[in-house]
C-alpha positions, -999 to 999 in steps of 0.1 A, spaced: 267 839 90 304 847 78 329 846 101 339 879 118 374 879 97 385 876 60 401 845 56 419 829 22 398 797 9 416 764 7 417 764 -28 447 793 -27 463 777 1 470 737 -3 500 721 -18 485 701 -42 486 722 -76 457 713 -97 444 679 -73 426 649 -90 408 622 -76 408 587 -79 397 568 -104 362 565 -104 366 524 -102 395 523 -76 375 547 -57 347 525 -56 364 497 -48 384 509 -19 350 524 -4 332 489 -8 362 476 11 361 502 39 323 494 45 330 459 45 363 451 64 376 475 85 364 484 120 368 517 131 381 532 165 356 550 187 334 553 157 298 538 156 297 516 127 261 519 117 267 552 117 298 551 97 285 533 68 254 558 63 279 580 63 303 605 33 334 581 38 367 595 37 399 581 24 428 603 23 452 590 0 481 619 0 497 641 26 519 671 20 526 701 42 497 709 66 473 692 40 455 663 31 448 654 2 412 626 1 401 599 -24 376 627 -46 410 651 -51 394 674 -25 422 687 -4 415 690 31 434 715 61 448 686 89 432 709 119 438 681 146 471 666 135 459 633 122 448 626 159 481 648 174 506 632 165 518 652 133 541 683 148 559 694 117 533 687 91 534 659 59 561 643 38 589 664 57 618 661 34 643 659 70 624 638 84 614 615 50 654 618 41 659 600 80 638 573 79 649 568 40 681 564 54 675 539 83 658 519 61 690 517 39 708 500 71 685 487 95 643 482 97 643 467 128 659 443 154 647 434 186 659 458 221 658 423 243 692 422 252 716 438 215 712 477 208 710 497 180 723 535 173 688 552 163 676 540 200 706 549 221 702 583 202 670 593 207 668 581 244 699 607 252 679 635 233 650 628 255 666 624 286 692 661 275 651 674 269 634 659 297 616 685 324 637 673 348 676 662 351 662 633 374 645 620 346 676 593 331 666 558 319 641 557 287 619 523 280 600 524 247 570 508 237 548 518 210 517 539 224 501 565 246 482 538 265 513 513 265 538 541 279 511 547 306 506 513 316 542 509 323 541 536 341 520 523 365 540 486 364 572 503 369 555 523 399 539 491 413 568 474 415 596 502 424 576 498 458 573 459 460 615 458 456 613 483 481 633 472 516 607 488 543 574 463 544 557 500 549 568 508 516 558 475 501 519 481 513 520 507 483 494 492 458 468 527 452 469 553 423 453 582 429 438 596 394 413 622 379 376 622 370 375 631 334 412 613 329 420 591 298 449 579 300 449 555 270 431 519 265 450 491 273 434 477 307 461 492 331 459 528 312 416 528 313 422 513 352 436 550 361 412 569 331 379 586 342 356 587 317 325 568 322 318 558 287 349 550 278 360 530 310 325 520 326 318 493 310 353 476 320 351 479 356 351 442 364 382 437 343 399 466 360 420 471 397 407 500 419 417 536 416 410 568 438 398 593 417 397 630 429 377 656 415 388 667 381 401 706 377 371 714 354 362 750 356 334 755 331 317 728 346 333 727 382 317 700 400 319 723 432 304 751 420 330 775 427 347 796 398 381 813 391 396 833 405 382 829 440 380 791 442 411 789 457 418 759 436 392 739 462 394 711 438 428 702 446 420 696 481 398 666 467 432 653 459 446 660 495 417 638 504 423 608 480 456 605 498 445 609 531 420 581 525 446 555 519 473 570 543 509 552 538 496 533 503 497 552 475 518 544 450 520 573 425 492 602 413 491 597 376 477 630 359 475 648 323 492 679 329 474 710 325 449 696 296 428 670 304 423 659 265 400 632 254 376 645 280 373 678 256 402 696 263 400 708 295 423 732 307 430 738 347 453 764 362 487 753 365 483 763 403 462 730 401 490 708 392 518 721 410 494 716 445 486 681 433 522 674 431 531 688 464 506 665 481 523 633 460 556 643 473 540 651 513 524 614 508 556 599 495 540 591 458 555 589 433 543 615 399 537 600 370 528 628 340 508 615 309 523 637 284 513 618 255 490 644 240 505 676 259 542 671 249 566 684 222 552 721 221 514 712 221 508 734 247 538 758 242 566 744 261 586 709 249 563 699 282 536 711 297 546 703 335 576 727 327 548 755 328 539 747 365 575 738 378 570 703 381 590 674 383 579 637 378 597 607 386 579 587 355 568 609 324 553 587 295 558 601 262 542 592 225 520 610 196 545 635 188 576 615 195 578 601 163 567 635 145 533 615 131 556 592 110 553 560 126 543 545 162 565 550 193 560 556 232 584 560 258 586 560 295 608 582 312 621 569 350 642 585 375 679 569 386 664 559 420 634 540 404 656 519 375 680 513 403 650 496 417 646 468 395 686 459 398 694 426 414 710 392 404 695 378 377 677 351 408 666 377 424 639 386 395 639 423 401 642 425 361 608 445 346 591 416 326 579 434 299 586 443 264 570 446 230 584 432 199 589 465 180 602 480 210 624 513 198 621 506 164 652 515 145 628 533 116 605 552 146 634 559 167 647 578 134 619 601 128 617 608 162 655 618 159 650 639 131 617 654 151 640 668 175 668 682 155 635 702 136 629 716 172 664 731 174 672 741 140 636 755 125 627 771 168 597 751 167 591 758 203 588 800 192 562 788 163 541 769 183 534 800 210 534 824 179 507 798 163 488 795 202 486 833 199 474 835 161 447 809 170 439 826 205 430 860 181 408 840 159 388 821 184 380 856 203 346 858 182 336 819 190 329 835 229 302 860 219 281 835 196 248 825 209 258 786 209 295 786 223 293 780 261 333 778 263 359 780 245 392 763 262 431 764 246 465 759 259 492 765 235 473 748 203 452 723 217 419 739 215 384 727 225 349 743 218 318 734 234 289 739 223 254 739 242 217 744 232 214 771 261 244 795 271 229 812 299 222 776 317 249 755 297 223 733 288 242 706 264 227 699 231 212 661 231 233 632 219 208 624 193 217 657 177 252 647 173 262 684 166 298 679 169 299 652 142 273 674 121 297 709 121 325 691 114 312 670 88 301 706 74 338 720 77 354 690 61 335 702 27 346 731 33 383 722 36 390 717 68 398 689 92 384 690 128 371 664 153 339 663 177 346 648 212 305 649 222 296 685 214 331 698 220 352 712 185 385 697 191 413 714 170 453 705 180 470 714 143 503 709 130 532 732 150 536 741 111 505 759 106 512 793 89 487 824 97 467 820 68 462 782 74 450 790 111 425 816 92 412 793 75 410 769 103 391 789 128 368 807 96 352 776 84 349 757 117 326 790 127 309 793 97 302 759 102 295 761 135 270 784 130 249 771 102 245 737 117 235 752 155 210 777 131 202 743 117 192 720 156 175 760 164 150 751 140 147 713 144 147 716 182 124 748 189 155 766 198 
């Protein structure tokens, strides 16, 4: 059926004039290639190649433009990382520049201005004036793992042997924290993590905050938030030896964008700070305005002692991660240089000069176009037009915090039955969406969409329109191929 609302189509909204696709024989060639040499992430291949291939050769504004000249809506940010949208002429004109002086040098002992910069902007932004010292690396997963090195070893330099003994982190079922071996050693998600176990060290996982499918059985408001006390417990089993809770604050992404009550968060930080933990907040995908506030432990007063950055650091331009550390913890690692207190670790394109621009440009967009006001204007636009995803036959929840939405779908509502894997409805609705215009992305049989903070009213129309239309014919579709 047609969506509930009038939307514009695409065709009177992207950037591209009168598009044109490849030619047919470079087309050709570059799809040959893509079958034949690359390898894609958390994409089964076999699948892939039977598969409409996709090669997006332009960007411009909120848009993408692919290898046929069929302009497509960027609904999940090019995997959340783009916050002001394509080809931004401030943010082009920055890295331009920096180019013109400096493309990169290493951080391993000599400096350079776009990194001294940006790490005072993020430390003048950070959720917390405890929050001083910024080490950069170059992803999610990397900024997460050295959170959890830097944590490790802040207690190993400590004086007291007690403090020393503190070698557990305490994480959530459902977390993904990234996929380097020391980010999926604190994640929670079966099949991406399971099959590592014997490569990983041991975490205690507490029950994750996940209300439509609460693994107590309880339900808001009268839960009381029971699920934090699982966290309470994680503690209490390893008295005097955790080292930090590490948690995604307030959305729990990969897993399908699950959103828990702040209440949630601020308990489970109280019960670090009673243990003596430290808090280390993943806000790689929930920072800079995803979820309406620069960061979304702002929302539930909370204040970490490690906060790892990325995605939209560097505005989607190019790839950058930081860790943010307290005073007390880099004061940690000071010592003679025979003591070796130093942090051995480092990445050759550590705070790259032309990423460390963007990301300074990124932030001067936040001041001087009140990016922070769009992006809760945009949450509220987008809350409007999910409202008739609820009532349809085949939503069982519909989840959102600030722009970061997620939509599951299940074969039975009333039992929240989940469609079988074999159906792949997720890929199959968005596959029909993306001829339609429109960029979204399945996690299982949940619709992820986390646009552009740039998104205007019509885009965000659009966005939400085809995804149900979509929605709809391909669930009327498995209704008729399942008995449904």
């Amino acid at each position: 059926m047609p969506a509930p609302f009038a939307f514009r189509p695409a065709a009177d909204l992207h950037p591209f004039g009168d598009p044109r696709p490849l030619p047919e024989a470079e087309a050709a060639r570059l799809l040959e290639l893509d079958r034949r040499v690359l390898w894609k992430p958390f994409t089964q291949m076999r699948d892939y190649v039977g598969e409409e291939q996709v090669v997006i050769v332009e960007g411009r504004g909120n848009w993408l433009l692919d290898h046929r000249g069929r302009p497509l809506l960027d609904g999940v940010s090019s995997l959340w990382v783009n916050v002001h949208g394509h080809r931004v002429p401030e943010v082009d004109a920055a890295v331009a520049a920096q180019l013109g002086r400096l493309a990169h040098s290493t951080l391993l002992g000599p400096s350079h201005p776009a990194a001294i910069e940006l790490a005072a902007e993020l430390v003048a932004r950070a959720p917390s004036p405890r929050l001083s010292r910024v080490f950069y690396s170059d992803s999610g997963s990397t900024a997460v793992e050295i959170a959890v090195k830097m944590a490790f070893q802040y207690w190993k330099q400590q004086p007291r042997e007690s403090d020393r003994a503190r070698d557990v982190f305490v994480t959530l079922d459902n977390a993904y924290h990234g996929d380097t071996l020391g980010s999926v050693s604190v994640g929670g998600i079966s099949l991406f993590h399971g099959l590592y176990a014997p490569l990983l060290f041991r975490a205690e996982r507490a029950t994750s905050p996940s209300c439509y499918r609460c693994p107590l059985g309880r339900s808001l408001p009268g839960c009381g938030i029971a699920c934090a006390d699982d966290v309470e417990r994680a503690f209490a089993a390893h008295p005097g030896r955790v080292a930090a809770l590490v948690v995604e604050p307030l959305v729990q992404g990969a897993a399908g964008i699950l959103v828990y009550p702040d209440e949630f968060l601020a308990r489970a930080a109280r019960i670090a700070r009673d243990h003596g933990a430290l808090l280390i907040v993943d806000e790689v995908a929930t920072g800079f305005g995803r979820t309406g506030t620069m960061w979304a432990c702002e929302q539930a007063g909370v204040e970490p002692d490690l906060l790892c950055a990325a995605k939209g650091i560097g505005a989607g331009y190019l790839p950058l991660a930081a860790t943010l550390a307290t005073e007390a913890i880099y004061d940690a690692f000071l010592g003679a240089h025979e003591d070796f207190r130093t942090f051995f670790h480092g990445h050759s394109f550590t705070g790259n000069p032309l990423a460390c621009a963007a990301g300074l440009a990124s932030l001067r967009l936040f001041d001087e176009g009140r990016v922070l006001e769009r992006a809760r204007a945009l949450g509220g636009r987008l809350g409007e037009r999910l409202a008739p995803f609820r009532d349809h036959p085949r939503v069982g929840d519909v989840r959102r915090r600030g722009v970061m939405v997620g939509i599951e779908l299940v074969r039975d509502r009333g039992t929240k039955e989940p469609y079988p894997p074999a159906a792949k409805v997720g890929q199959r609705v968005v596959a029909r969406a993306r001829e339609a215009g429109v960029l979204a992305r399945p996690l299982g049989p949940v619709l992820v969409l986390n646009p552009p903070l740039s998104l205007t009213d019509d885009e965000a129309d659009l966005l939400c329109g085809v995804l149900y239309e979509a929605m709809d014919a391909v669930t009327l579709e498995l209704d008729g191929e399942l008995g449904g």
